[in-house]
Backbone as CSV, one residue per row, in Angstrom:
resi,resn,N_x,N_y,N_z,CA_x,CA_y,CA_z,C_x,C_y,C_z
1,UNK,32.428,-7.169,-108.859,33.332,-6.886,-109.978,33.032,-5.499,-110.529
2,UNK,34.365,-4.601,-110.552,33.785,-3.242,-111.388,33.303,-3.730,-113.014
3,UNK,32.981,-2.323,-112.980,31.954,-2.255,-114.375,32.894,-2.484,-115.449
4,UNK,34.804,-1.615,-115.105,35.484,-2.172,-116.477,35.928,-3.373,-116.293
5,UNK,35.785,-4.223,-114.964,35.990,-5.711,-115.224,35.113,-6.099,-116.225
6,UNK,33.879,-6.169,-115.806,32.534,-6.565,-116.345,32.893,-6.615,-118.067
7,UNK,32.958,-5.073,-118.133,33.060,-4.732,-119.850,34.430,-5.658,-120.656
8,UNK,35.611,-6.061,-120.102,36.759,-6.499,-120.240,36.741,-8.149,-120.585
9,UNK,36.103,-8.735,-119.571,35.574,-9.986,-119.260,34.643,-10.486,-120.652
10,UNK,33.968,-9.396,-120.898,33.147,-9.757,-122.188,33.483,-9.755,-123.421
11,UNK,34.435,-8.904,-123.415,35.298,-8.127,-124.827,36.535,-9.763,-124.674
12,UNK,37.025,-9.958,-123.675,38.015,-10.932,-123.912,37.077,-12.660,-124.586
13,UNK,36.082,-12.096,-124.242,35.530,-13.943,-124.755,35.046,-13.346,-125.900
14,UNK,35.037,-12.514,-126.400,34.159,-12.197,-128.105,35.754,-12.345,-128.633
15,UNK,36.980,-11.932,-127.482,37.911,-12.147,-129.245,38.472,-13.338,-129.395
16,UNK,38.294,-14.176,-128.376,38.525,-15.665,-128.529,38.075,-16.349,-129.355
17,UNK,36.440,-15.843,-129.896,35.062,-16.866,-130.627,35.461,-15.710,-131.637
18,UNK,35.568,-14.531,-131.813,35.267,-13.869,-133.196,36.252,-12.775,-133.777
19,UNK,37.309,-12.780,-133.177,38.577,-12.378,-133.768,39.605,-13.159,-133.885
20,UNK,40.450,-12.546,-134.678,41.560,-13.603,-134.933,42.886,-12.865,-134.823
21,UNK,43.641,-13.196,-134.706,44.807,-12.328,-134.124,45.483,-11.546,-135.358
22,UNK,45.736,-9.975,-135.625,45.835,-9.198,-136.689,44.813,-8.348,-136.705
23,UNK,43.361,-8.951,-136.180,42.528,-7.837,-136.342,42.247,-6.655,-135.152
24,UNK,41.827,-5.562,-135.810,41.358,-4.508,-134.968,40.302,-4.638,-134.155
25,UNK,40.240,-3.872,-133.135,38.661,-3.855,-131.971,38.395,-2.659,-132.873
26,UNK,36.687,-2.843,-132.939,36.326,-1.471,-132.779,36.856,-0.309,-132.319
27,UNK,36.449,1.217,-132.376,37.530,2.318,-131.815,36.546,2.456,-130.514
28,UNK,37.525,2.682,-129.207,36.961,3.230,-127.777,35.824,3.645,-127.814
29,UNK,35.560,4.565,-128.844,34.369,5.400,-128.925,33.174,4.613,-129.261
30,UNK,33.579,3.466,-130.147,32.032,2.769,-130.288,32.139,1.740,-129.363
31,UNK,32.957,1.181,-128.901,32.880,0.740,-127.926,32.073,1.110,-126.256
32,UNK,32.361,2.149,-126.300,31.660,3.241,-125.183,30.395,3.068,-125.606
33,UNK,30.261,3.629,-126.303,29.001,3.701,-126.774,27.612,2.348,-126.718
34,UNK,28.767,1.578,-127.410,27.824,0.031,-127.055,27.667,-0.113,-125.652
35,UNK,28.289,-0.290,-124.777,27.912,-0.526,-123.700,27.668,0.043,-122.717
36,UNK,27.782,1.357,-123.274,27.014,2.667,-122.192,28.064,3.135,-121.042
37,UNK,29.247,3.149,-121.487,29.945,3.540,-120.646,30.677,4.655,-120.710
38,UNK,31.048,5.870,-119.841,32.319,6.486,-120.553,33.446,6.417,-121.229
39,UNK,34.414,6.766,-122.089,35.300,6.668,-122.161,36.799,6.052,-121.542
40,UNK,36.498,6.751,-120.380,38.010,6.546,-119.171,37.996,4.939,-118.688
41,UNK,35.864,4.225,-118.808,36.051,3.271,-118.233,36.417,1.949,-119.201
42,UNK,36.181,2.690,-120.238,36.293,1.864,-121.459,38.038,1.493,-121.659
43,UNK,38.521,2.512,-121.588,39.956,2.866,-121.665,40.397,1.425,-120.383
44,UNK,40.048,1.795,-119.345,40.634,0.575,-118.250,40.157,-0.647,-118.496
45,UNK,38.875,-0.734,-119.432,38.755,-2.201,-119.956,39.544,-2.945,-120.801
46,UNK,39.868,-2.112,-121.435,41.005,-2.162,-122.681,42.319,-2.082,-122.052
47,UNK,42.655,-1.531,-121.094,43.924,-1.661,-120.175,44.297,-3.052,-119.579
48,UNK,43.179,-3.555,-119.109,43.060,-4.815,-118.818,44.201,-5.845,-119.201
49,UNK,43.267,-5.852,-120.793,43.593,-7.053,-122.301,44.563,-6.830,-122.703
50,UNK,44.773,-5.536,-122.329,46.539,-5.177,-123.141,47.787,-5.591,-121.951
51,UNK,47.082,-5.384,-120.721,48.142,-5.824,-119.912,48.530,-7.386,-119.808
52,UNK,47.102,-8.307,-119.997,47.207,-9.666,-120.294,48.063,-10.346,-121.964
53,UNK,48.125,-9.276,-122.612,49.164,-9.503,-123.496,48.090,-10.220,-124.963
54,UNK,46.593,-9.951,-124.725,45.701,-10.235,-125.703,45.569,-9.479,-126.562
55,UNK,45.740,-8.136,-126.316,45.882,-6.760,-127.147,46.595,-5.880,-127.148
56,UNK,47.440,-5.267,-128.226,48.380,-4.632,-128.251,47.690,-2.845,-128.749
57,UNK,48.143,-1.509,-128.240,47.583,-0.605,-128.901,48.296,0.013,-129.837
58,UNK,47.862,0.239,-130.788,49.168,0.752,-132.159,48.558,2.727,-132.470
59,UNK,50.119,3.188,-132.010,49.397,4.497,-132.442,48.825,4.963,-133.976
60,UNK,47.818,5.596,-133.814,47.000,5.979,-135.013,46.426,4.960,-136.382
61,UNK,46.325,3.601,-135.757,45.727,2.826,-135.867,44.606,2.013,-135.150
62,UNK,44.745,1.801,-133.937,43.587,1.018,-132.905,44.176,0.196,-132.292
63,UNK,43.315,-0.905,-131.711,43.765,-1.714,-130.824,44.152,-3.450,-131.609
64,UNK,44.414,-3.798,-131.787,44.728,-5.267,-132.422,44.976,-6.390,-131.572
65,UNK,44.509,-7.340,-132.131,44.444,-8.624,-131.768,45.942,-9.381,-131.751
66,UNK,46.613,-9.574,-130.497,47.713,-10.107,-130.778,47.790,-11.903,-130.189
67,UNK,46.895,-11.710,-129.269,46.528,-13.117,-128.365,45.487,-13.626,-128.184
68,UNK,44.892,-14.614,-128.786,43.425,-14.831,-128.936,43.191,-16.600,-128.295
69,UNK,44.485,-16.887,-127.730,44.647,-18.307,-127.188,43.480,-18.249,-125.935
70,UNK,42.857,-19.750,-125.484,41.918,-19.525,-124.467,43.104,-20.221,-123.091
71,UNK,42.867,-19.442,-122.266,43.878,-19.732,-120.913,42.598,-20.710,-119.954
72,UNK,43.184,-22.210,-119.861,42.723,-23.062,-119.418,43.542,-23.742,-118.173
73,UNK,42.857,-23.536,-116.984,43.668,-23.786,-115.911,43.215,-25.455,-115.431
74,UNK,44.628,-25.613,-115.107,44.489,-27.016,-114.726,44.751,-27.645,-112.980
75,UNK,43.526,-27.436,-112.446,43.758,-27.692,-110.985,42.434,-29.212,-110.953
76,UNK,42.679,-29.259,-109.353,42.320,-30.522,-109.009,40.835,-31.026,-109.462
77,UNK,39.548,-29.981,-109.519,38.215,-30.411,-109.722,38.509,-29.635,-110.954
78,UNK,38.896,-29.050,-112.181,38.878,-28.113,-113.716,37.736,-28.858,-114.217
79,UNK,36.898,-28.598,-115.052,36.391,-29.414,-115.831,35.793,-28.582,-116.854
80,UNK,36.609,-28.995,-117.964,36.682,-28.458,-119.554,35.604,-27.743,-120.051
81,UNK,34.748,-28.390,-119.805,33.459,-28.130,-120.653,32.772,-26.768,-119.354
82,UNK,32.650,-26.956,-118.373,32.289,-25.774,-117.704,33.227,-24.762,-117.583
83,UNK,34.727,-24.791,-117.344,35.804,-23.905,-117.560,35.505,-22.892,-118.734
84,UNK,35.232,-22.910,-119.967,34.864,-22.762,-121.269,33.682,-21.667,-121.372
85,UNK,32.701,-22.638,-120.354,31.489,-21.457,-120.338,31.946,-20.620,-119.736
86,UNK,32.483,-20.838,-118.528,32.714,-19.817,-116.828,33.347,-18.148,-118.233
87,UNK,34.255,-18.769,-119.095,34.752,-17.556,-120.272,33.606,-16.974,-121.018
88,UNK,32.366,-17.357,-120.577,31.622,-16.470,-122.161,31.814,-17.875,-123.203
89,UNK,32.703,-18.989,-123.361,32.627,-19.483,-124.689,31.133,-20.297,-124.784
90,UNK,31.017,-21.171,-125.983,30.483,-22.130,-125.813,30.674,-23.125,-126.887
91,UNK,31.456,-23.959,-125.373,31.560,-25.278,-126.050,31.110,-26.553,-126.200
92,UNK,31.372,-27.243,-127.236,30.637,-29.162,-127.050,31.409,-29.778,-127.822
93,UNK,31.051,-31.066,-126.968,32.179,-32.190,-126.774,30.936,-33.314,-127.568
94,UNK,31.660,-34.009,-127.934,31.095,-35.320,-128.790,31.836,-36.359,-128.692
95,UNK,30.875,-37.687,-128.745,32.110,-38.679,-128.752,32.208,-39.400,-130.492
96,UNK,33.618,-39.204,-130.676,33.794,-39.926,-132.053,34.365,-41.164,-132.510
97,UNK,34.832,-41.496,-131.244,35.007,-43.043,-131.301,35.149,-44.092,-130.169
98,UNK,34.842,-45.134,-129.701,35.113,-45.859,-128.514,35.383,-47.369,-128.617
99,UNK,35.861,-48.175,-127.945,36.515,-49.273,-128.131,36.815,-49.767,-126.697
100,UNK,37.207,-50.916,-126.408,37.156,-51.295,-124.938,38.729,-52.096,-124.877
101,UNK,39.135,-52.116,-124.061,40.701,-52.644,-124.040,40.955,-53.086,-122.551
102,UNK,42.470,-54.022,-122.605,42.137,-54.368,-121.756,43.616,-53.935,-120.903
103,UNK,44.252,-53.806,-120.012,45.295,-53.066,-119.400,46.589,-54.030,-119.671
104,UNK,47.788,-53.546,-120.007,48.836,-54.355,-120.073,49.684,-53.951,-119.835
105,UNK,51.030,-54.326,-118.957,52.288,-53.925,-117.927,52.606,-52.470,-118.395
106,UNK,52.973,-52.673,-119.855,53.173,-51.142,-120.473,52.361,-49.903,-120.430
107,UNK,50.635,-50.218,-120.161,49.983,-49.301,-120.542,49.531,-49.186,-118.668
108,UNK,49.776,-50.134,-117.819,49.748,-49.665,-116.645,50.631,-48.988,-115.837
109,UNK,51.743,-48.741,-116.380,52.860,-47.876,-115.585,52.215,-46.519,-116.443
110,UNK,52.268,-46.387,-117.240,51.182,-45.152,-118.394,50.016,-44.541,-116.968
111,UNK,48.695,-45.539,-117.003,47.627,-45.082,-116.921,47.402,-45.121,-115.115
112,UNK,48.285,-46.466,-114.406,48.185,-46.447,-112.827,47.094,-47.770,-112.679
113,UNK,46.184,-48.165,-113.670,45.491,-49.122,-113.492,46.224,-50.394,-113.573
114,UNK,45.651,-51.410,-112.742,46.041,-52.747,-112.387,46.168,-53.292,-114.253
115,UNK,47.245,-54.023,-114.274,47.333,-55.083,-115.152,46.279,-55.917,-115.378
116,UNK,45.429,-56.243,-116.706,44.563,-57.041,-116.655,43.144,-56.226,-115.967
117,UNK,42.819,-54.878,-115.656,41.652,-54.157,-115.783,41.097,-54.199,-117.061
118,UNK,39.963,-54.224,-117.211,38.626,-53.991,-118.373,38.267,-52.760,-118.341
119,UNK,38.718,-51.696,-119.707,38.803,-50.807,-119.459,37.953,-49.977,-121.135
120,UNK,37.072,-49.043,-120.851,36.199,-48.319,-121.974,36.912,-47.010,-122.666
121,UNK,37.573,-47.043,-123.655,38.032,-46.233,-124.298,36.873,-45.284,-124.967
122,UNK,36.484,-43.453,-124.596,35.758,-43.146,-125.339,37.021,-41.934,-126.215
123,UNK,36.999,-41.529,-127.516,37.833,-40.428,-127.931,36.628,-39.434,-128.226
124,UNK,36.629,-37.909,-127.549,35.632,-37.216,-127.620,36.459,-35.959,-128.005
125,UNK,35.432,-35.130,-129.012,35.857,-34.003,-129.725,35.590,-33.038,-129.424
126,UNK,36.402,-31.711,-128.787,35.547,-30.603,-128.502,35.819,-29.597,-128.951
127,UNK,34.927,-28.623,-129.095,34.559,-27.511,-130.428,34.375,-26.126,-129.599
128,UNK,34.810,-25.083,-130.017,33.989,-23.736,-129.315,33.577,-23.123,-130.596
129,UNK,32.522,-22.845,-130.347,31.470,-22.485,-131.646,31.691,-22.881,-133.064
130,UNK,32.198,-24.362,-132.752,32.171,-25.162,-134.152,33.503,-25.481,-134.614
131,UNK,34.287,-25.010,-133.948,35.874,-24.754,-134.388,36.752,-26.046,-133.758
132,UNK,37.109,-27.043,-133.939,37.789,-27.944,-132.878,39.340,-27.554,-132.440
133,UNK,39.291,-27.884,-131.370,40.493,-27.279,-130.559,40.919,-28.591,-130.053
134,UNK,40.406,-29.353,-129.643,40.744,-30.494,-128.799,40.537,-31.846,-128.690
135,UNK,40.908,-33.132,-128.483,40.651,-34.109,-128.842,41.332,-34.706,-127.175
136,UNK,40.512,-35.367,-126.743,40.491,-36.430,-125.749,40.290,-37.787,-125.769
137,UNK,41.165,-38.553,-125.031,41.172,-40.173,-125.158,41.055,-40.184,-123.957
138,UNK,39.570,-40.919,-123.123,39.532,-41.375,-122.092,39.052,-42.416,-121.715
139,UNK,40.024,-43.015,-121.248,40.433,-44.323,-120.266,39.571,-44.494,-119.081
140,UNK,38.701,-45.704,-119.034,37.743,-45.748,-117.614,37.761,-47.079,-117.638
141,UNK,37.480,-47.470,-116.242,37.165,-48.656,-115.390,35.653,-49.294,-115.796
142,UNK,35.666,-49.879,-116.780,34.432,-50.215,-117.013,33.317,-50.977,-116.340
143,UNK,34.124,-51.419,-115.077,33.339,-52.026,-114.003,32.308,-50.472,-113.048
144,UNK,32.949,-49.567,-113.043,32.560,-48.399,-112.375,31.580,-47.999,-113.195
145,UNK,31.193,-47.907,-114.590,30.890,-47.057,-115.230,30.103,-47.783,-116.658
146,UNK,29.257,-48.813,-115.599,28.014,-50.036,-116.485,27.256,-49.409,-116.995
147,UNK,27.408,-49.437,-118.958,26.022,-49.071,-119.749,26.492,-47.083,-120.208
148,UNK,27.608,-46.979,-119.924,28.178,-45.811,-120.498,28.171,-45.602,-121.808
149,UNK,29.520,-46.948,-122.245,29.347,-46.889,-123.577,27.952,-46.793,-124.652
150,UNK,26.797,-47.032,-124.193,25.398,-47.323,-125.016,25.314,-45.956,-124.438
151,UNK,24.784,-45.074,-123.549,24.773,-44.010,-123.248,24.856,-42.559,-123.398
152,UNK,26.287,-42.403,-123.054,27.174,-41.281,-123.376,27.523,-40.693,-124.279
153,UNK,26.967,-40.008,-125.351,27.228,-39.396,-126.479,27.564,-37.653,-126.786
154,UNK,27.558,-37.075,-125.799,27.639,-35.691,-126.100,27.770,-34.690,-124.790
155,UNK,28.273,-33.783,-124.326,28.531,-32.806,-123.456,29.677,-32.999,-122.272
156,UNK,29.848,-32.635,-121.330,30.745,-33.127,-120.363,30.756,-34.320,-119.559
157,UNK,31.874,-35.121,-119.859,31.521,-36.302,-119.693,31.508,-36.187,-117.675
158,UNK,32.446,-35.815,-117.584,32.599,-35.614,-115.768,31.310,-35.356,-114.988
159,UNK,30.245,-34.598,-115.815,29.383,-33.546,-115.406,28.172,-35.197,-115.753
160,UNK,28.297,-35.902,-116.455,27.448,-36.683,-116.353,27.949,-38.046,-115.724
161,UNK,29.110,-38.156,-115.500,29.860,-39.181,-114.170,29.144,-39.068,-113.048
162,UNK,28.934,-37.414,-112.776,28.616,-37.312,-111.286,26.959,-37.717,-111.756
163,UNK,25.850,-36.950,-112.687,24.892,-37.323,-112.506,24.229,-38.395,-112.397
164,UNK,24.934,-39.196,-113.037,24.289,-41.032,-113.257,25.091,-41.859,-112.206
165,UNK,26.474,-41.484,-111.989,26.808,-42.889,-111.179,27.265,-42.039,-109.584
166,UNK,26.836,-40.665,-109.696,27.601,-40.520,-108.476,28.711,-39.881,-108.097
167,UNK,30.151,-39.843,-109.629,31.095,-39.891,-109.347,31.532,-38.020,-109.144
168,UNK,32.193,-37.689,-108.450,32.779,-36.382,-108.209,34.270,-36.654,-108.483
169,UNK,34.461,-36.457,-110.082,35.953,-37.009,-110.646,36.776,-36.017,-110.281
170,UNK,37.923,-35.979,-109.943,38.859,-35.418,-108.856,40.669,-35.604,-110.137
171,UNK,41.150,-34.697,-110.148,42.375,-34.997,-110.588,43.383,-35.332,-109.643
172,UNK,43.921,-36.564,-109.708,45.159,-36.638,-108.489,46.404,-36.391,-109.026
173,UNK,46.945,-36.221,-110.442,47.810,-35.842,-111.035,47.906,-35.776,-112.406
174,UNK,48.442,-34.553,-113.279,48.601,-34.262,-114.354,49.744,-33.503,-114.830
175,UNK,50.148,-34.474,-116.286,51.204,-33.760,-117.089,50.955,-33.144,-118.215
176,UNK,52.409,-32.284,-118.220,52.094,-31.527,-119.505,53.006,-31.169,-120.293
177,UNK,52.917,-31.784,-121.705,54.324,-32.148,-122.715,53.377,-31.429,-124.311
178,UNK,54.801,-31.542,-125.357,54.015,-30.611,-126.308,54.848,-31.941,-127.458
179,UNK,54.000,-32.045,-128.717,54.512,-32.951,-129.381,54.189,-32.261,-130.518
180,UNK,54.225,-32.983,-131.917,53.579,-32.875,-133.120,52.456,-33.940,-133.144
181,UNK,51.400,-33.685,-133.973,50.257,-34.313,-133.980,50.388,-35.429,-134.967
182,UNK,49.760,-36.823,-135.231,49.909,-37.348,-135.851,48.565,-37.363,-136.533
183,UNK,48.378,-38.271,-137.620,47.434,-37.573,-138.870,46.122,-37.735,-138.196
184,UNK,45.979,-38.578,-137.581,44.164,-38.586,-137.123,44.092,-37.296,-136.286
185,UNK,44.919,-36.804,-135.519,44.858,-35.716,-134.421,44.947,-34.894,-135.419
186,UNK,45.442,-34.797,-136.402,45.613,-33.349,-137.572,44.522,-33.251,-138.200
187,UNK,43.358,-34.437,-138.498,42.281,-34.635,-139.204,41.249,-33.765,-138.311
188,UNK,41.313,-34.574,-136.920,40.090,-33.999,-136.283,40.300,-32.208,-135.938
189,UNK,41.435,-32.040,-135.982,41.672,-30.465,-134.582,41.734,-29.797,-136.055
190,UNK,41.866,-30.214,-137.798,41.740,-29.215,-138.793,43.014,-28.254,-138.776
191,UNK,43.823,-29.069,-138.332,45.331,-28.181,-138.325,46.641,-28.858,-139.022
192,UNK,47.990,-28.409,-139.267,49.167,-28.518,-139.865,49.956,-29.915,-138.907
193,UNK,50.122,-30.730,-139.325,51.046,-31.525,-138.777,52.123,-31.104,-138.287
194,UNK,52.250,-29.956,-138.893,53.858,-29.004,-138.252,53.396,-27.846,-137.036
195,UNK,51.925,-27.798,-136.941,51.261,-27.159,-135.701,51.630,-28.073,-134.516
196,UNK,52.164,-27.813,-133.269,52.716,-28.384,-132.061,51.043,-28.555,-131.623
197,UNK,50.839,-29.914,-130.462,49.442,-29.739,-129.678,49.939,-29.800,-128.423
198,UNK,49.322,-29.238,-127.290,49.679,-29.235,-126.001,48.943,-30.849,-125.134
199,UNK,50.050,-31.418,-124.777,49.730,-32.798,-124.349,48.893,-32.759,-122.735
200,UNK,47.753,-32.911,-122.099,47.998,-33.160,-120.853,47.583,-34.731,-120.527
201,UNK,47.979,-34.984,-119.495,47.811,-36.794,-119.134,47.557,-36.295,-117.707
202,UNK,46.317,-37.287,-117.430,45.521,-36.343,-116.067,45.141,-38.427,-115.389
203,UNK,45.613,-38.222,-114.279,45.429,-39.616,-113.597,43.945,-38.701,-112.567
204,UNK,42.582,-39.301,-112.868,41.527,-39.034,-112.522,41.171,-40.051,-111.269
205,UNK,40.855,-39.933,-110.392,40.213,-40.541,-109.093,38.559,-40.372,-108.726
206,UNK,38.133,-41.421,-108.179,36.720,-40.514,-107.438,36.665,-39.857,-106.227
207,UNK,35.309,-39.602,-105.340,35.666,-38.834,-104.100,36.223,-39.412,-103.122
208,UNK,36.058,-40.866,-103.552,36.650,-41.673,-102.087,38.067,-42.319,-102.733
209,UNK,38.819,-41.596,-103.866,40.128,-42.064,-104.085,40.641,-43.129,-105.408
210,UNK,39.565,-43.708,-105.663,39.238,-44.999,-106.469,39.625,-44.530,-108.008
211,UNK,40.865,-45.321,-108.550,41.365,-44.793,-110.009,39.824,-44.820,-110.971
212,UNK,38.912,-43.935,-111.398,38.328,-44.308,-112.443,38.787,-43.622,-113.742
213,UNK,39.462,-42.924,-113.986,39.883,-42.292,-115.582,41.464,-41.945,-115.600
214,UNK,41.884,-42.358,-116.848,43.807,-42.146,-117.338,42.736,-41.436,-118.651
215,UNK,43.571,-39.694,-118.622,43.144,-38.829,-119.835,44.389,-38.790,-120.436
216,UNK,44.083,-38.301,-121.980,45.383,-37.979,-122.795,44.533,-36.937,-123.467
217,UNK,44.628,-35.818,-123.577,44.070,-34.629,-123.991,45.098,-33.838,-125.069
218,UNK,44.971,-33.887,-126.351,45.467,-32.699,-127.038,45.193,-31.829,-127.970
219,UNK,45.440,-30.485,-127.555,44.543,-29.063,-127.900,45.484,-28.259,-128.683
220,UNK,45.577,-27.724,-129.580,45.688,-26.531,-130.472,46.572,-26.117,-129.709
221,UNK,47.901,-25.660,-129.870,48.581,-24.600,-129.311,48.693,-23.319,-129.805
222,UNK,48.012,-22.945,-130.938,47.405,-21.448,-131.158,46.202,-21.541,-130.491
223,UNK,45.856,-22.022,-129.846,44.125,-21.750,-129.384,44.451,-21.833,-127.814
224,UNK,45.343,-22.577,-127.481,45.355,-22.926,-125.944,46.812,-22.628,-125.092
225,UNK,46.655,-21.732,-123.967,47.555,-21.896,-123.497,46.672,-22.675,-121.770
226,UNK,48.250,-22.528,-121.166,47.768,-23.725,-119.983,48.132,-22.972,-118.563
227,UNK,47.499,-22.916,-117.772,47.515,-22.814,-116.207,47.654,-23.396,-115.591
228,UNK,48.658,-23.254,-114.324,48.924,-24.335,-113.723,48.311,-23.606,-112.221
229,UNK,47.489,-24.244,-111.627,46.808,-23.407,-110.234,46.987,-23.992,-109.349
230,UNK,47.736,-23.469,-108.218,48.453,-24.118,-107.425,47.715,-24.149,-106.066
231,UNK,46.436,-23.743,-105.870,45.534,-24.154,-105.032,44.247,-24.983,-105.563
């Protein structure tokens, strides 16, 4: 990666966590300066962000914050909580509520699981440097996934699927719809009921195919936009 990738790459995850859209970057010059670079390369770092539509340059004013949403791509292995870092962020996930249910005609054309499955509801909250963006309801096979609920309290849940039981959770299909939030989703994400959230519903498999997770994920649509990656 060149050096104004490098410099660009870094500058785009500081204005995600510590600008807000309206504000100014520093001027080129201290910018250069911080990171020891010339000018010209500084300039193509900043060419970058402006071409991605994160920063706009205003003459005889500076550079400003126009897009500060985090671009989260959604392909077959994504997984939230490492996606997040791979940016410079850092995020954590918590679980804030869970409950166990059991599958019914309506909620299996929904989720793909058999009618009459025993199934572990966890709702987990996730934050980038304290800020919540997102709220997840996930749906599991509680036969797959013995002693979770007592367990599982904090970080990526996928990332500890694979460590304890094995599982290499796999997306076999996901949607993506935009609604208004209703009050518990407005409580936790700290936003306007008249703020839209971006819906995704992700039918999760393991490596050998086996339904273990129906997600319902919804995130901030000032904070999040969505990728769709077609490999």
């Amino acid at each position: 990666m060149a050096i104004y990738q490098q410099v660009a790459k870094i500058l785009e995850g500081e204005i995600r966590t510590n600008f807000k859209v309206g504000d100014f970057l520093p001027s080129e010059w201290a910018l250069a300066k911080r990171f020891s670079v010339n000018r010209h390369t500084l300039r193509r770092a900043v060419d970058e962000l402006v071409h991605s539509g994160m920063v706009l340059r205003q003459h005889g004013r500076g550079t400003i914050v126009v897009d500060n949403r985090i671009e989260y791509s959604i392909r077959k292995r994504a997984r939230f909580t490492e996606s997040l870092k791979e940016m410079g962020l850092k995020p954590e996930a918590r679980v804030v509520r869970q409950s166990l249910t059991q599958v019914d005609e309506a909620f299996s054309r929904d989720s793909g699981f058999l009618p009459g499955t025993n199934l572990l509801e966890l709702c987990t909250l996730r934050t980038v440097d304290g800020e919540p963006i997102c709220i997840i309801s996930h749906f599991l096979d509680i036969e797959l996934v013995p002693g979770l609920a007592d367990q599982y309290r904090e970080g990526s849940l996928h990332a500890y699927l694979e460590s304890t039981y094995g599982y290499q959770v796999q997306r076999r299909a996901g949607y993506v719809s935009a609604r208004l939030p209703d009050s518990e989703d407005a409580t936790w994400l700290n936003c306007s009921q008249m703020l839209p959230v971006l819906v995704v519903r992700s039918h999760n498999i393991t490596q050998t195919g086996k339904p273990i997770e129906y997600s319902v994920s919804r995130s901030r649509s000032d904070r999040f936009e969505m990728k769709v990656a077609m490999l």
